[in-house]
Structures are given as C-alpha cells and as structure tokens.
C-alpha positions in Angstrom: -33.1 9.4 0.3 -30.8 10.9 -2.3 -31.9 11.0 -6.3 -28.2 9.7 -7.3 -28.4 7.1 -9.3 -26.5 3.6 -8.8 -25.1 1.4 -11.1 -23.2 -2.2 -10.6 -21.6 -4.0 -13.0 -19.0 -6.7 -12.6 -15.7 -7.4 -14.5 -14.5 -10.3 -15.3 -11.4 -11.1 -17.0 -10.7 -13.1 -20.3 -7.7 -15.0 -17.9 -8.0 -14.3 -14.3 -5.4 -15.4 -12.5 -4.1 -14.0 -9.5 -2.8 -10.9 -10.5 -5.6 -9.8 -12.6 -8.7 -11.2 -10.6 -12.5 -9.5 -10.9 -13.2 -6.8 -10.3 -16.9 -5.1 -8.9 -17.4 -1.5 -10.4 -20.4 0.9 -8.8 -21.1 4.2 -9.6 -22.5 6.0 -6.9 -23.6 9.4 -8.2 -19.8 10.9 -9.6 -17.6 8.4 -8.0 -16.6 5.2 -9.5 -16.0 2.6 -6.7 -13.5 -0.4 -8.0 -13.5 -3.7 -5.4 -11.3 -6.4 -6.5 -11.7 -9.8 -5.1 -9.3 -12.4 -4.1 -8.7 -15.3 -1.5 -5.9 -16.8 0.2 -4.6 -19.7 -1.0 -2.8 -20.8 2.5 -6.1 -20.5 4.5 -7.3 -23.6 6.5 -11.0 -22.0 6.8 -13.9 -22.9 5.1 -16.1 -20.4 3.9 -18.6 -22.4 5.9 -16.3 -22.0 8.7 -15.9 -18.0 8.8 -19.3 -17.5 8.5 -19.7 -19.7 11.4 -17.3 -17.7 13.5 -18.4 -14.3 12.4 -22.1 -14.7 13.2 -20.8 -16.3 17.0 -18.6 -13.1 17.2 -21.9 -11.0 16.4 -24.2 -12.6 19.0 -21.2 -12.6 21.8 -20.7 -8.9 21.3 -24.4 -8.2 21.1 -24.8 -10.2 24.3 -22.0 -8.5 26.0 -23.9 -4.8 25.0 -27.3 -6.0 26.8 
C-alpha cells in the first residue's frame, strides 16, 4: 500500500447549468484528478434501467468466462 495521501472534495457551482456543471477534485499524491459530471438530456434510460442492463451484461460475460 502506498503512504500518498488522498483527498476528495467536490465542486459545486453557484449556477450550474450545462456548461459549467460539478465538478469532483482528488488529489492522489502530486496529481490533481478533475471529473466533471453531466447527463444526457435526449436519453430514454432510467437510471434504474442502466443499472439493470449493466449488472445483466456483468453476469452474461462472467457466465460466458466459466
């Protein structure tokens, strides 16, 4: 295990709107990681929905590896 240590601390914007949306910051020893955050507004998936498909995905492709 490495002795860097890690910080996370989340942006947030007085206004967000779509071209200023929030933003996660984590410093990982010397580098700064920036992950912005934003969601179609044309999908026709639920949340509920993707997670749905991505754990059916998962257990297909971990049955097809047995």
């Amino acid at each position: 295990m490495s002795n860097e240590t890690s910080t996370t601390e989340t942006i947030t914007y007085p206004k967000a709107t779509p071209q200023t949306p929030p933003a996660l910051v984590k410093k990982i020893g010397k580098t700064t990681y920036r992950v912005r955050v934003h969601f179609s507004t044309t999908s026709t998936e639920t949340m509920e929905d993707k997670i749905k498909r991505l754990l059916r995905e998962e257990v297909r492709q971990a049955m097809e590896n047995e």
